[in-house]
C-alpha positions in Angstrom: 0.0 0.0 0.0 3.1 2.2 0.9 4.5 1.9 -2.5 1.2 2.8 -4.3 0.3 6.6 -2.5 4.0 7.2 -2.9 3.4 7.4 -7.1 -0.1 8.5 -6.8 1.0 12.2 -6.4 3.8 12.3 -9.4 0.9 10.8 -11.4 -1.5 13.5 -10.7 1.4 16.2 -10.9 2.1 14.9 -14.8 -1.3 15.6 -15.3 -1.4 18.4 -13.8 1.7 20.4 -15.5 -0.3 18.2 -19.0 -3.2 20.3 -18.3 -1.6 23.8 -17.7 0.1 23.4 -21.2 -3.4 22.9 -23.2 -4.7 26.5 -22.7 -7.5 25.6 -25.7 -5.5 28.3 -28.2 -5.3 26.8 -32.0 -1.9 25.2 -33.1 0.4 27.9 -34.3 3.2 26.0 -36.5 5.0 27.4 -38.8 5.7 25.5 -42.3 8.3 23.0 -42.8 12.1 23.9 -43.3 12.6 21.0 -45.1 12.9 21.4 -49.0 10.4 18.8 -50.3 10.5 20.2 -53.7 11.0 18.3 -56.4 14.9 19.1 -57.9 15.9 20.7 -61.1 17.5 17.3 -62.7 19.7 17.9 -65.8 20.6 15.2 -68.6 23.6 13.9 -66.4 21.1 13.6 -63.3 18.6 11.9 -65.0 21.2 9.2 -66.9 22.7 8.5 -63.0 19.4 7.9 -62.2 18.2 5.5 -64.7 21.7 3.9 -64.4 22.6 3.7 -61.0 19.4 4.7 -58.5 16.7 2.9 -59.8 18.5 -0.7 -60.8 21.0 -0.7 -58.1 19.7 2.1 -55.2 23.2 3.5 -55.5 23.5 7.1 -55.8 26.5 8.9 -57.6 27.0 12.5 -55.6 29.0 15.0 -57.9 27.4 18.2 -57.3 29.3 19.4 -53.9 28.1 18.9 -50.2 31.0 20.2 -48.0 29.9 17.7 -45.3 30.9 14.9 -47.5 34.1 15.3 -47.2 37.1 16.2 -44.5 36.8 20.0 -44.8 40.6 19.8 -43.5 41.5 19.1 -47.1 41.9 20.8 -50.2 39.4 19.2 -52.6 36.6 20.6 -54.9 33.7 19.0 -57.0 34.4 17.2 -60.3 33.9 18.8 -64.0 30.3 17.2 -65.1 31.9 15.5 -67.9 34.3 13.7 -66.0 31.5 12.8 -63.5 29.8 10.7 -66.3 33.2 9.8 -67.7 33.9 8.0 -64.2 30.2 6.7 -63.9 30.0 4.7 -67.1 33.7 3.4 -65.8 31.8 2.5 -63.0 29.0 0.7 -64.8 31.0 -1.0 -67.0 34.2 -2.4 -65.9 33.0 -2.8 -62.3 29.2 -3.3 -61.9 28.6 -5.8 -64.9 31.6 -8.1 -64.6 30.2 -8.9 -61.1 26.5 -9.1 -62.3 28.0 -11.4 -65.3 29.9 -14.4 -62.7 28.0 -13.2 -59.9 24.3 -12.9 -60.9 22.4 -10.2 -61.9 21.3 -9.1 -58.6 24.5 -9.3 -57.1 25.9 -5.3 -57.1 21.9 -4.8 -56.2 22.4 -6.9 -52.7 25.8 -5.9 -51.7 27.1 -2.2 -52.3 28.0 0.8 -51.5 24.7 3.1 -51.3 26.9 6.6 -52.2 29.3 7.6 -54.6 31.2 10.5 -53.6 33.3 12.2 -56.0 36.2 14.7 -56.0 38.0 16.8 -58.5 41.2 16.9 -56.5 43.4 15.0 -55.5 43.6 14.0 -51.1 46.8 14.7 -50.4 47.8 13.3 -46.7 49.0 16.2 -44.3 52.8 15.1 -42.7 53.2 12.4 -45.3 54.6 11.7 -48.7 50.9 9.9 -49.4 47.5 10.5 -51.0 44.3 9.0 -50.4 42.7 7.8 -53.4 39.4 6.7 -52.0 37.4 5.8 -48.9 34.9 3.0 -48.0 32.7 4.1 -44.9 31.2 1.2 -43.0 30.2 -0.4 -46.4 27.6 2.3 -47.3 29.9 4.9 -49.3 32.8 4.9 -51.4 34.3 8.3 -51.7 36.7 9.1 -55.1 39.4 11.4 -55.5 41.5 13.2 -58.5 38.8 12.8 -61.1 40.0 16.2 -63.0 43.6 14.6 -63.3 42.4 12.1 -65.2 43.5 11.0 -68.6 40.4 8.4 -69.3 42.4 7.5 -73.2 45.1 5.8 -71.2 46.1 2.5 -69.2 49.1 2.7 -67.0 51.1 -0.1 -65.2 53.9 0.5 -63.1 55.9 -0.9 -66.0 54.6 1.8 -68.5 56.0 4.4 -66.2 59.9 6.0 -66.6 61.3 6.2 -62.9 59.9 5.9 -59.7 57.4 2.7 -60.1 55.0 4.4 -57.4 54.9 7.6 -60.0 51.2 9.9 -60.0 51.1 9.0 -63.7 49.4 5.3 -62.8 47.3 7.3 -60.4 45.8 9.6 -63.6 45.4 7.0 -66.0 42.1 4.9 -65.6 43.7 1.8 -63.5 43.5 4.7 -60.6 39.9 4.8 -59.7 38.9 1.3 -61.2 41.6 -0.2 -58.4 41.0 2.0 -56.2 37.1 0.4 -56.5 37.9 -2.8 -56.8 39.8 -2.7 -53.3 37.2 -0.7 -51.3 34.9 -3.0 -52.6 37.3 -5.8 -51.4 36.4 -4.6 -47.9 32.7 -4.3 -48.5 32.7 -7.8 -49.6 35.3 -8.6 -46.2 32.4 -6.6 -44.3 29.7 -9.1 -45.8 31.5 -12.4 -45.4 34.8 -11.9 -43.4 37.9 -14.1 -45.1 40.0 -16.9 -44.5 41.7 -15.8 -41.4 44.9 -17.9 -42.3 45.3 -15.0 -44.7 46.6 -13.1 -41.7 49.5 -15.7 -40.8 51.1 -16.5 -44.0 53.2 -13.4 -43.7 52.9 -11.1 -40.8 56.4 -10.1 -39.9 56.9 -7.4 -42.5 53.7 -5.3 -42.1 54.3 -1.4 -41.7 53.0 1.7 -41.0 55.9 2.9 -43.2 54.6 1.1 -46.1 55.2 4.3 -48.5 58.5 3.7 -47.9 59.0 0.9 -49.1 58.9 0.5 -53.3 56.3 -2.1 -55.5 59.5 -4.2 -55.5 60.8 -4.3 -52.4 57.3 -5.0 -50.9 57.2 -8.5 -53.5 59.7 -9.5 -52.9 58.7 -10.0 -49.3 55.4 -11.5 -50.4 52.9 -8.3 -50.8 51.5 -7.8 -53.9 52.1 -3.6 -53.4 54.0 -1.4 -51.1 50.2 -0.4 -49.5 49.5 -4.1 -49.3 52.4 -4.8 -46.9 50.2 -2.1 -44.4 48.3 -4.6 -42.9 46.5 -8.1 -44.1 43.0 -6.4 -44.4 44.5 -4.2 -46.9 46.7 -6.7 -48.3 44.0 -9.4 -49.0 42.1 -6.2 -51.3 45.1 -5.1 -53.3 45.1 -8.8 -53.8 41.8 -8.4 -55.3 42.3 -5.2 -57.3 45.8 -6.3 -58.8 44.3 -9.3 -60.3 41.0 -7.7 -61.5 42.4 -4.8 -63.3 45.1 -7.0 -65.2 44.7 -10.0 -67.5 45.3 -13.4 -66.1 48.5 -13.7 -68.5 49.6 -10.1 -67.2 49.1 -11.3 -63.5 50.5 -14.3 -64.2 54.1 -12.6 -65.6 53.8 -9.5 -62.8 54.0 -12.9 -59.8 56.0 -14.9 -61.6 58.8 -12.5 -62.3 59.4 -11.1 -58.9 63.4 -10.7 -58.2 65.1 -10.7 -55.0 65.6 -7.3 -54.0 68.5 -5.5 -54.2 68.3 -2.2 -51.5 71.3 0.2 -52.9 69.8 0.1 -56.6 66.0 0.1 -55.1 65.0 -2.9 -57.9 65.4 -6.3 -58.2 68.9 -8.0 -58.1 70.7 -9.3 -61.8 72.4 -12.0 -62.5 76.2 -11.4 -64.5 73.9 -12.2 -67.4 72.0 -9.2 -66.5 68.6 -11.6 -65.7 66.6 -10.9 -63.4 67.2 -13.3 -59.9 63.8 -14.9 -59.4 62.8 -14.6 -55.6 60.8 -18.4 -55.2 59.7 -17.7 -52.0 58.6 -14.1 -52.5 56.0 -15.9 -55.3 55.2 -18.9 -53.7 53.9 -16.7 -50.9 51.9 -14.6 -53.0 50.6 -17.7 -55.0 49.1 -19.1 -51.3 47.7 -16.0 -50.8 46.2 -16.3 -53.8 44.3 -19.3 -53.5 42.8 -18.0 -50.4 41.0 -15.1 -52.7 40.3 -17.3 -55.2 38.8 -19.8 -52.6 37.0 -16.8 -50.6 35.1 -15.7 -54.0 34.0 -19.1 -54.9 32.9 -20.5 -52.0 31.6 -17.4 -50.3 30.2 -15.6 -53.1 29.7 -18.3 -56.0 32.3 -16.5 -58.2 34.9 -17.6 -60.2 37.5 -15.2 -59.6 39.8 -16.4 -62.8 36.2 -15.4 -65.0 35.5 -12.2 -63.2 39.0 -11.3 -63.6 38.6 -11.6 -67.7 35.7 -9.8 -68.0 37.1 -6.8 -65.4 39.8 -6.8 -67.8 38.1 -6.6 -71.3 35.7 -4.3 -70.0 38.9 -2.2 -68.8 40.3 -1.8 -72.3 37.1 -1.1 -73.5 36.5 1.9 -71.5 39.5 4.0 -72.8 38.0 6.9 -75.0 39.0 6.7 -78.4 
């Protein structure tokens, strides 16, 4: 009985301080502040939506929002016409090869819901690094240095005079469509987490420093890229976007012709014939690492990596502008 007078008063105060805030006047509220109208869509907005929204609810952002983006950094919106340039990249060499091996609902199920795209590119602050694009939690991918790009060109490291890490890679098309193919890598690892005996084949040489380490140096202690030998998360996805944006006969010679590496010429050691010393263990280590992709994508996802990797390809070549 105790217990019930002791509410009975702060039940009859609510009501109370209810009543005293009803003094019978009419409503007075204002009209909404939010824009409900509907937008002023050109022909790009109404091609990304027929494209991209309505098949696969992903939206391509290219008109600028400062809050999508670190407003520490110096980046501004894309020109239009690279916008669509990057989009139909987008549609073609990464969206269909996946709907192709991986049916045709596949992009629709698992994807980034947001596009992001910069003009500039993200240069780190205290660094010699840029950021070339971001995955956030699975549900945006953000791209950078679209206005740098030279969309009539395909650069490997091997097409580039000097430094094997050079920008040049970075402004020919293999710089966005990797960069997508490895933050998809983690929105796929976010679905279905890998093989964690990915993590153990190598561990001893991952590095914060990665940048300063070359392409080479990092093979030839069994990552596939200087970024790879970061961490395994990121290693396992530049797994992923090194195979997709190369042939399997280009993969194939890039694994099978890593050197031992020599530290006071930054390459790979010669022979007195001048050859190249072949670094077994370096590839054999890469080549385990590789079947645990390979497996992942089959078993995981129903994909034939090997098919998905010849179709990413074609469709690669055929996205340079004539």
């Amino acid at each position: 009985m105790n217990n019930r007078f002791k509410i009975l008063p702060l039940v009859f105060l609510t009501v109370f301080i209810t009543l005293l805030g009803c003094d019978g006047s009419e409503d007075n509220v204002s009209g909404s502040q939010i824009d409900t109208s509907t937008p002023i869509l050109n022909e790009l907005d109404i091609w990304l939506r027929s494209n991209f929204v309505a098949p696969y609810n992903i939206d391509i952002q290219y008109q600028w929002d400062v809050n999508d983006t670190s407003v520490n950094r110096y980046l501004h919106p894309p020109f239009p016409e690279n916008a669509e340039k990057i989009a139909q990249v987008l549609l073609d060499v990464w969206i269909e090869p996946y709907n192709a091996v991986g049916g045709e609902n596949f992009i629709k199920n698992i994807a980034p819901r947001e596009f992001v795209l910069a003009g500039g590119f993200n240069y780190n602050p205290g660094v010699p690094t840029i950021t070339l694009g971001i995955a956030e939690a699975g549900a945006r991918i953000t791209l950078f240095n679209l206005d740098e790009l030279d969309f009539s060109t395909i650069a490997y490291e091997s097409d580039v005079i000097g430094d094997s890490d050079d920008f040049d890679v970075q402004r020919s098309v293999v710089g966005p469509i990797s960069t997508v193919h490895h933050e998809y890598g983690h929105i796929l690892n976010q679905t279905i987490p890998y093989n964690t005996a990915f993590d153990v084949i190598n561990p001893g040489n991952y590095t914060a420093q990665w940048f300063n380490r070359t392409n080479e140096e990092a093979r030839s202690l069994g990552y596939i890229t200087n970024y790879a030998s970061n961490q395994s998360g990121e290693d396992f996805v530049e797994m992923i976007a090194q195979m997709l944006i190369r042939s399997r006969e280009q993969w194939d010679d890039l694994v099978n012709n890593i050197g031992i590496y020599d530290p006071d010429t930054q390459d790979y050691e010669l022979d007195v014939d001048g050859n190249r010393i072949i670094n077994t263990e370096a590839i054999n280590i890469i080549r385990e690492k590789e079947q645990i992709v390979v497996e992942y994508f089959a078993q995981d996802f129903g994909i034939d990596l090997y098919e998905l990797q010849a179709l990413a390809h074609q469709a690669l070549l055929d996205s340079i502008d004539d």
